[in-house]
Structures are given as structure tokens and as C-alpha cells.
N, C-alpha and C positions, 0 to 999 in steps of 0.2 A: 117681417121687419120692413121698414119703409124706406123709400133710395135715402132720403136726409142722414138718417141713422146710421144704415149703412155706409155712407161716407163719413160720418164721424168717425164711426170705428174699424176704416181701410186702414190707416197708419199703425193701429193697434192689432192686427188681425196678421200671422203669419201669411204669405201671398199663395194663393190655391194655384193648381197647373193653370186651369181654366184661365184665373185672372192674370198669371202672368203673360200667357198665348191672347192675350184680350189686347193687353198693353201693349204686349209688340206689332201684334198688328194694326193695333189703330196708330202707331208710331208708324209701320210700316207706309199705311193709306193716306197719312200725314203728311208724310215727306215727299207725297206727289201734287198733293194742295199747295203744299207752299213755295213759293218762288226759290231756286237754287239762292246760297250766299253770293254776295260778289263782293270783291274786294269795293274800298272807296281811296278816289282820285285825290291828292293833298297837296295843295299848291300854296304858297304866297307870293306875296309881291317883295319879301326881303330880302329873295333871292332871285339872281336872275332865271328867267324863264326857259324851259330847255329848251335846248339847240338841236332838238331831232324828234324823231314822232315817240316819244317814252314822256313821261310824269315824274313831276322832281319825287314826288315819291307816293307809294300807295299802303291803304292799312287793311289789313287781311279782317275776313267777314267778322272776324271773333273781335275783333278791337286793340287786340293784343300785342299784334306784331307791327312795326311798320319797317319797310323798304325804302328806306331811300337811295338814288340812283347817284350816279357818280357825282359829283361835284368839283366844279374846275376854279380857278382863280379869277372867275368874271367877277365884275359890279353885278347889281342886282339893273344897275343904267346900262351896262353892256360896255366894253371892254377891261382890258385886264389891270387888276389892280397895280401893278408894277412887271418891273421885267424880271427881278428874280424868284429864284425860288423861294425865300421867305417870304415875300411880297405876294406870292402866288398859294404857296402852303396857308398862309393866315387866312385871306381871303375864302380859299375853297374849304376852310374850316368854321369861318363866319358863317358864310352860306348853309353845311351842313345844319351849324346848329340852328339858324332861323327855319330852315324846314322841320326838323326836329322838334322846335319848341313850338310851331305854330302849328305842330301837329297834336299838343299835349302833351308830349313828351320830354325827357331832360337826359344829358348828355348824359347819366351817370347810368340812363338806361340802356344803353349802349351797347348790345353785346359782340358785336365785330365788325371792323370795318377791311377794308381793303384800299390800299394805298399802290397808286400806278405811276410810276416815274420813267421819265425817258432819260435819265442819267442816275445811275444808281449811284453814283457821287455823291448825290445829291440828300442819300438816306439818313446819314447825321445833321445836318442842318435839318430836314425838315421832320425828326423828330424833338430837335430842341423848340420847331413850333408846337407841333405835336401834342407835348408834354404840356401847354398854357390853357387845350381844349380839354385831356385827357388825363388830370393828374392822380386825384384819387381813386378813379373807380374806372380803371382801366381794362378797355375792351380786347378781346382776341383779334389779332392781327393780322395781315399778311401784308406783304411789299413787293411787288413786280416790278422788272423792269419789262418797257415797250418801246417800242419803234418810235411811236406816236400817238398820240393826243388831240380827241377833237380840238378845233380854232387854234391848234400848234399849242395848246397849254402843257406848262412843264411838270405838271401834277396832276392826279385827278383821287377823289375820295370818296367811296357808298359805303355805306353804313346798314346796319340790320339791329333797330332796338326792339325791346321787349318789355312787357308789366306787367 
């Protein structure tokens, strides 16, 4: 039988020891040809640029996941949207979702973020912003309180979506 043929009829052929030990190893020898995955680097200009050696956020080799890193109440111009905390929660939520969305992605993919407050006071109001980014397809949470905040922000928000 000739190779053509024979490949017609590999999907129809129950798999011999031979051919399965064939396949793995040329998968094996494969995966030394081909370049390691790496994640890719996801930036806009909607939000402001980070303020430390990290990437507003990055999308793992499969496509699937993305990371993005905290986000504080800057302009995307640089300084802070206002002095309080709603003024500061909106803003570091804006921000979120322009990386998000300029990544492909939509807030309802969202599957948990992490919220860092230096006044845990502070936790009801800045879930009534919360609730305007987050209403129907709400992500798994957490809430810390901390010391501080890079540039003394009163908030800060990363996020972890998925497709």
C-alpha cells in the first residue's frame, strides 16, 4: 500500500503499538525544534504606562489567559484622577478595562481580581463603584488591606481573565 493511502486510512485504522511510539516520539524530537512558548507583552496607550519594571499586562502562550497587573487611579496623562476614593476606584477601573479590552478581551471575562486598599473603610464605597464595572458577570474576589500603595494611591486592582 502506498504512503497516500495509507494516510487516508490512519484516522480509520485502530492505532498499532508501533504507531503510537512513532507519534510520541516525533512529538518528543518536536518539542526540541520548536521554540519554548512565551508569554506576549499587552500594553495601550488608555492607560497609563506602569510605574515600575512589570507590563500593564501579559497573555500566556495559549491565548487564553491574560494577567493584568494592578491598576491604580492614574490618568492614562499621569496624575490622579481625584483625591478620593470613588474618584480613585473609577479611574483604576477605567484603566483596568482599557487594558482588558485592548487586549481582546471583555470585563465579563473576568475571572478574579484583587482589590488593595489602605483604608479598609474604604470597602463599601468602593464596591458601590465596583458594582458599575462588575454587575452581571461577577468575578471572584479578594480585598486586602495594606500599608501602602505605589504613588500613595488609595486603591489598587489586577485582574486575571480567561476565554
Amino acid at each position: 500500500m502506498d504512503l497516500v493511502n495509507r494516510l487516508k486510512d490512519f484516522g480509520k485504522q485502530p492505532l498499532t503499538v508501533n504507531t503510537a511510539l512513532l507519534l510520541g516520539l516525533g512529538t518528543y524530537l518536536l518539542s526540541f525544534l520548536l521554540p519554548p512558548p512565551t508569554k506576549k507583552i499587552m500594553s495601550t496607550p488608555l492607560a497609563p504606562s506602569a510605574i515600575g519594571p512589570y507590563s500593564q499586562a501579559t497573555l500566556s502562550p495559549s491565548g487564553r489567559t491574560l494577567y493584568v497587573s494592578g491598576c491604580i487611579g492614574l490618568l492614562p496623562s499621569g496624575g490622579f484622577a481625584g483625591t478620593t476614593i470613588t474618584e480613585q476606584t473609577r479611574q483604576a477601573l477605567l484603566n483596568l478595562q482599557a487594558i482588558i479590552e485592548s487586549s481582546g478581551f471583555t470585563l465579563s471575562q473576568a475571572q478574579k481580581t484583587s482589590v488593595l486598599l489602605t483604608d479598609m473603610s474604604d470597602y463599601k464605597t468602593v464596591n458601590e463603584v465596583y458594582v458599575e464595572f462588575f454587575n452581571e458577570s461577577k468575578p471572584a474576589r479578594a480585598a486586602y488591606a495594606v500599608k501602602e500603595l505605589p504613588a500613595k494611591a488609595m486603591i489598587e486592582i489586577d485582574c486575571v481573565c480567561c476565554r
